[in-house]
N, C-alpha and C positions, 0 to 999 in steps of 0.2 A: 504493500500500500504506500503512496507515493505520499508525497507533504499535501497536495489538493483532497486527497483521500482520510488523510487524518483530520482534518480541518472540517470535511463533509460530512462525516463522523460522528464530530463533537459540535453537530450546530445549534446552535443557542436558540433557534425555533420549537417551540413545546407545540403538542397539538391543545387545543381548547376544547373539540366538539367531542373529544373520548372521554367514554367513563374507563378506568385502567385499574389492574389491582392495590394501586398505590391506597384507592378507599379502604384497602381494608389491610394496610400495615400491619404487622405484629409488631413486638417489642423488639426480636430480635432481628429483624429490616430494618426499623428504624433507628439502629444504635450509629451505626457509622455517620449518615447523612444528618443526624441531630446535635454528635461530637464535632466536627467540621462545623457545622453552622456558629457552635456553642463559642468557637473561638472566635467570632465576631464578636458578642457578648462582651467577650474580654477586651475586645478592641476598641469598642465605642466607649465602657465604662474606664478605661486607661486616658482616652481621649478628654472624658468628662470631667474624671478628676484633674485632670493636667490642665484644664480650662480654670476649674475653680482655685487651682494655685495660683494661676498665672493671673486671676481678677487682679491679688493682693500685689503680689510682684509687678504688676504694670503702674499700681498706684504709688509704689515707690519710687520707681525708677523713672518715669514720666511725670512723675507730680499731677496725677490725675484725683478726682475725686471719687466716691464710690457709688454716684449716680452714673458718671460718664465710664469709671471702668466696665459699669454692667452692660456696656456694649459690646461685652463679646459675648454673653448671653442672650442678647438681643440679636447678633449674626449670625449665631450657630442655632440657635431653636428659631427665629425665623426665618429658618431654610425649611423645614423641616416640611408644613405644609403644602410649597413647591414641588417638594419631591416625592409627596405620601400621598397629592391627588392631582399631580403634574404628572414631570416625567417617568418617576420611578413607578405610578402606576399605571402610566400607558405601556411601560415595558412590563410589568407585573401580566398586566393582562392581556398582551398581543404576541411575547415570547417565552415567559415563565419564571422563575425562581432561579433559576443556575445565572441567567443574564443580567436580570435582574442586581445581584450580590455583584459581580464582575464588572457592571456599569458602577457601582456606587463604591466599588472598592477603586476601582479607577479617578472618582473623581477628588475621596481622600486623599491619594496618592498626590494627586495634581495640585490640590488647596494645602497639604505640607511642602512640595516643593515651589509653591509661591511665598510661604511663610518667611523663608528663608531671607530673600532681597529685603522684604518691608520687615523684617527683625534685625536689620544690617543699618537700614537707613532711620533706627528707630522710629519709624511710622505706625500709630496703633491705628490710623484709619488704615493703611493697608493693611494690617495685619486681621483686623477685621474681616477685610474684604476674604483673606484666604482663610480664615475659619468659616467664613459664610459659604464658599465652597465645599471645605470638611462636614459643616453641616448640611449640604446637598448630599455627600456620599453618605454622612452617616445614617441621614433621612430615608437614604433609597435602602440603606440595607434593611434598617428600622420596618420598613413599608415589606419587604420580602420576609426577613427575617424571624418575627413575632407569631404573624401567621403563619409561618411554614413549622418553628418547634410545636405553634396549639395544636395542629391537623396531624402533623409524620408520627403519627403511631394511634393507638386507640383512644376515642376522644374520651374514656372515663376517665385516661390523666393527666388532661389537656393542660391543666393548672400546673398539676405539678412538675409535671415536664418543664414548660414554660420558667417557673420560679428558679427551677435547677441549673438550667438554662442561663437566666439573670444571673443566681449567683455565682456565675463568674468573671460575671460584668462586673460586681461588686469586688472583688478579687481586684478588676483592672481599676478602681478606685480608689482603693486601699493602697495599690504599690505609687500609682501615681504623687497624691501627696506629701508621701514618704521620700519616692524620689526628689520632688519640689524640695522639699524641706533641706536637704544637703545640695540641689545643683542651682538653685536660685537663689537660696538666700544667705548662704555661706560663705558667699561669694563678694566682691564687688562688682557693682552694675555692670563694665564692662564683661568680665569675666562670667557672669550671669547669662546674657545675651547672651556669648558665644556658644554656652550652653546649649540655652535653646535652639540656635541653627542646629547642632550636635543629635538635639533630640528627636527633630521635625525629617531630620537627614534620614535616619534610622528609622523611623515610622513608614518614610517613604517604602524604602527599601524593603521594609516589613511585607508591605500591602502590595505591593508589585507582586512580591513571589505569592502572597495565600491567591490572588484573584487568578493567578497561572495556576494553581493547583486546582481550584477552582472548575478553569476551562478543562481540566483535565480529568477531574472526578464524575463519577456517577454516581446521580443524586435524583431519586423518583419527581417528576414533575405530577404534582397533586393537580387534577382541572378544576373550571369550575363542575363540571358534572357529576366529577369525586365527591365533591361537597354537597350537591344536591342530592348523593344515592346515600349520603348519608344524615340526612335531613330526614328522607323519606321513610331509612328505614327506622328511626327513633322515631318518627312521628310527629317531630316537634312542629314543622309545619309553618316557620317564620318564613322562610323563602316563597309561599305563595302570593304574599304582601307586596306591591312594588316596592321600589326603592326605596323614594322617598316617605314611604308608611313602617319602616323602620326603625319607628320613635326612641324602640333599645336601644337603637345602634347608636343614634343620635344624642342619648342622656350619657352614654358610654363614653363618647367622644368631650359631651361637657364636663366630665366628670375627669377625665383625662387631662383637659386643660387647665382644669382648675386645681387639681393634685399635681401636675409637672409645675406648673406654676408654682404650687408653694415648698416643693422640694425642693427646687432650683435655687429660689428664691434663699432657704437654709442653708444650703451647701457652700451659694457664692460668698453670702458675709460670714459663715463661720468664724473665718479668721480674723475676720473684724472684731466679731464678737465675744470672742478667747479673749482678744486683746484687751480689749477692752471691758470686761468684768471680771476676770479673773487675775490676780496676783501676781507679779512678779512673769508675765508673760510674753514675751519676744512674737516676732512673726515666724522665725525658726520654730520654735517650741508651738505657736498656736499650727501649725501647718502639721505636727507631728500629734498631734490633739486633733486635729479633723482627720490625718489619717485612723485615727485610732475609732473615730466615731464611725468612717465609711466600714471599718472592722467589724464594727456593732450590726452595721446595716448589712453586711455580708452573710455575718451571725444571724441575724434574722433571717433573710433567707432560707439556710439552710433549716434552720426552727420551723419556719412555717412551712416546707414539702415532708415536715415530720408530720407535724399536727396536722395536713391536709388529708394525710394518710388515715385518719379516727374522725376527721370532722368535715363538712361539706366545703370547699372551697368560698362560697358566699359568704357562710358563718365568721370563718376565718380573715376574713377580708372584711367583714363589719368590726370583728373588734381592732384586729392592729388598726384601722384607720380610726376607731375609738378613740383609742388610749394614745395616735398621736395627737391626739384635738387636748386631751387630760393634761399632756406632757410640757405641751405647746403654751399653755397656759400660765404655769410659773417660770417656765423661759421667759417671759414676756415681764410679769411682776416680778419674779426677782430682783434685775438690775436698777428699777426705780427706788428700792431700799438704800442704793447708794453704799453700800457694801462690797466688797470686792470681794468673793471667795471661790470656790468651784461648783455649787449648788447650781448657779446657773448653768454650765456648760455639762454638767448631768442630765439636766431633763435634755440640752439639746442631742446627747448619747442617746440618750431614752428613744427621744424622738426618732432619732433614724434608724434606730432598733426596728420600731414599729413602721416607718415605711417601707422597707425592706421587699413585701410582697405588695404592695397597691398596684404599681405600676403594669408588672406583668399580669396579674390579676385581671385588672381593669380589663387588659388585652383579649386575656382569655373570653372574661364573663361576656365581655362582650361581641365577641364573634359567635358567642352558640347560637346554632342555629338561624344564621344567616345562607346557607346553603350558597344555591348558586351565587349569593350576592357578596360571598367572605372574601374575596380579593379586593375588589373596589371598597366594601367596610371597615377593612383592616386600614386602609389606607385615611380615612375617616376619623378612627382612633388614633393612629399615629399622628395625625395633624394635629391633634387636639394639646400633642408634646410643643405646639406655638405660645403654650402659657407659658415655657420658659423664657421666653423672649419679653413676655410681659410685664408680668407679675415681681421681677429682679431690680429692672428700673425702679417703679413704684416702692419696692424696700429700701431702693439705695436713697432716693430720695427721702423716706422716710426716717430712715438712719441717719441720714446729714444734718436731717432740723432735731428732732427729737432724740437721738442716741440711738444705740443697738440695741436696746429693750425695748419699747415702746416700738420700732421699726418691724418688729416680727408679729405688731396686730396685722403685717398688711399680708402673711402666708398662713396664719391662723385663721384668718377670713375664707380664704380660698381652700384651707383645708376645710371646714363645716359645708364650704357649698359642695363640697366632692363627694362628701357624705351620705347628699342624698340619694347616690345611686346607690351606694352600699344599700341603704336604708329598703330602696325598691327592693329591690335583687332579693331580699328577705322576708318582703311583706306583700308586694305586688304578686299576684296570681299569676299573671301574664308572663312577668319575668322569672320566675320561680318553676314554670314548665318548662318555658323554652330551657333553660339552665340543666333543670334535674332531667329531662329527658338524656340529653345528650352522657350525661356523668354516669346513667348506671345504664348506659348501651352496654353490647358485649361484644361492637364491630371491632376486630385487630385483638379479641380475644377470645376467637373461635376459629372453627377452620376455614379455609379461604373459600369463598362462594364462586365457582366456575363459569357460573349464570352471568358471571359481575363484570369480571375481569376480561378487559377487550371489547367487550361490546362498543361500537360507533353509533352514536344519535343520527336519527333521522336529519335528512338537509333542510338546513333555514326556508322556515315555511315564510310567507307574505305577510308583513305583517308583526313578524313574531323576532328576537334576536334570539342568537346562538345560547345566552341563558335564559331564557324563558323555557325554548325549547328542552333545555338541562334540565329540567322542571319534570315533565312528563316524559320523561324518556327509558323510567324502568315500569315497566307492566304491573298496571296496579298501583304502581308506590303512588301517584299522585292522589289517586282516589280516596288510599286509607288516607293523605295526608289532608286531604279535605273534608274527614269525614270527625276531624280532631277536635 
């Protein structure tokens, strides 16, 4: 086979109109293709925390404030919506998930090696500009990504797949800060900078070789049809609804916004807020103290795919988002006592403790049972990751007149509004079938249905799109799912 031959091979075109056996993944299909993805996880959350170092270190070195440094949480989450119902979904849904990753790991690649010149000429408007790039590729993988760990295997562990998944996003978190904490700030500023080329260099280089291995791997392209045959056969029956009658999806997404939003939101001043409440505390030492909290939130994590194992994924997700609202609260009054001690920068441990599963959660809860419609949805929810771009300005500002106490009513705010999906998910009837249906399925843990696997949809009738028709295309299934 020639070089034209291996290239034809490996082409990045998915079919759409097949139902494939990929609906009904086992555990043991899905281990390879779910590892490989997982190390994205690691990538974006390395990324994320090397952002929130670099707020603090930018406001030193430039003499900015901590309204105008939240501008790089303003470039990089708003990308995110560009890519999650732009480009990265028109490749989601007109080539697949392999192209998808390789487009967005591409364009990370391209926004670290722009970082590099405008980290030379200390320009933070250009540097900007190239994480608002970083945030286009991390946005498209975001958009492939989430949805591909929920679906690649049996959807009863969709959550916790998903969580396990993140936590090694949190992993890439935790090392980030730590690394901040000796190559940025140990430093002087010159010396600093060079760093950062060093870092951005290396990242490149990173993401070049995974997006070749990438092109090079075999990895089940899930359709939308997959998604409809397994709609139909839990019953759950949300995919007959058009699109825009998707209200789940929709609360899913505000609720996304307003939880990235006030995650973000904590992450970016952290080290503002070490510094300033607590004793005797440097930007070295507070940067090695928000490592220590993303530890916490890693730690969760892996806590809550324990507990998802004895208790329903919703439940679980109603209280961590609880008790970070409980936690949130004397972060907030402590620092007004005027006291300096460590009380305060515990609850904000506490606090990331308990965020630890919302996010991916969110993701999960909210793709069940969207059937044909979980790729363009997915992408919905991911956008809704544009509250980090929000909700960070409005703290930094809030932290500039009033302090870093009183600054964290504006992410305690946005955590109660996020609340209230938890809240449905638990009490709404609507949302509580589509959910449970899907969790005690028994598709990818049973033996593979023959009937399923390979079958082609009938051709685009007049009228009708290629997922409508994904709808009624297993015998019977639409009927029971109309009769729900």
């Amino acid at each position: 086979m020639g070089l034209a031959g291996v290239f034809k091979a490996r082409s990045l075109k998915a079919p759409r109109n097949q139902t494939t056996k990929a609906a009904e993944l086992t555990l043991r299909e899905s281990v390879w293709p779910i590892c490989l993805v997982t190390v994205l996880f690691f990538l974006w959350g390395f990324s994320y925390g090397l952002l929130d170092t670099l707020n603090k270190h930018f406001q030193n070195v430039l003499h900015i404030d901590q309204a105008r440094s939240a501008g790089l949480q303003a470039a990089y989450f708003g990308a995110y919506p560009l890519a999650s119902i732009g480009h990265a979904a028109w490749i989601l849904r007109h080539y697949g998930y392999r192209a998808t990753f390789i487009w967005g790991l591409c364009l990370y690649a391209l926004g670290a090696v722009i970082s590099i010149p405008c980290i030379k000429a200390k320009s933070f408007a250009g540097f900007c500009m190239s994480i608002f790039i970083i945030g286009n590729g991390l946005g498209s993988l975001e958009t492939a990504a989430n949805p591909f760990i929920t679906i690649c295997g049996p959807p009863k562990y969709s959550e916790m797949r998903i969580n396990l998944s993140q936590a090694f996003n949190g992993i890439g978190t935790v090392i980030a800060p730590a690394l901040g904490s000796y190559v940025f700030f140990a430093f002087d500023d010159e010396k600093a900078l060079a760093n950062v080329q060093w870092v951005y260099t290396a990242i490149a280089v990173f993401v070049l070789i995974l997006a070749t291995l990438f092109f090079f791997s075999n990895i089940p392209e899930i359709t939308d049809a997959d998604m409809a045959y397994q709609v139909q056969e839990t019953h759950a029956a949300a995919d007959d609804l058009p699109f825009w009658k998707q209200y789940r999806l929709f609360h899913a997404a505000f609720a996304q916004f307003c939880y990235t939003g006030a995650q973000v939101a904590i992450a970016s001043f952290f080290i503002n807020y070490a510094v300033n409440t607590r004793p005797d505390t440097g930007d070295s030492l507070a940067a090695q103290l928000f490592s220590g909290a993303q530890a916490a939130f890693t730690v969760g994590r892996f806590v809550g795919v324990i507990v998802m194992k004895f208790f329903r994924p919703r439940k679980v997700f109603l209280a961590y988002l609880t008790c970070c609202i409980i936690f949130m609260i004397p972060a907030v009054a402590l620092p007004g006592t005027g006291q300096r001690s460590n009380a305060p920068v515990v609850m904000l441990f506490m606090v990331l403790f308990f965020e630890s599963i919302c996010f991916p959660t969110i993701v999960a809860l909210g793709m069940r049972g969207l059937g044909r419609h979980t790729k363009r949805g997915s992408g919905y929810i991911i956008a809704g990751v544009v509250g980090g771009a929000c909700v960070p300005p409005l703290t930094g500002v809030a932290n500039d007149r009033h302090g870093n106490g009183i600054g964290m009513v504006v992410p305690l705010i946005f955590l109660a509004a996020a609340s209230t999906y938890a809240i449905a998910c638990n009490t709404v009837p609507a949302y509580m079938r589509a959910i449970d249906s899907l969790a005690d399925a028994d598709i990818g843990l049973r033996g593979e249905n023959p009937d399923v696997a390979g079958k082609v949809l009938d051709e685009e009738k007049p009228g009708h799109t290629v997922e409508e028709d994904a709808a009624v295309s297993v015998p019977g299934a639409a009927a029971q799912g109309r009769g729900v």
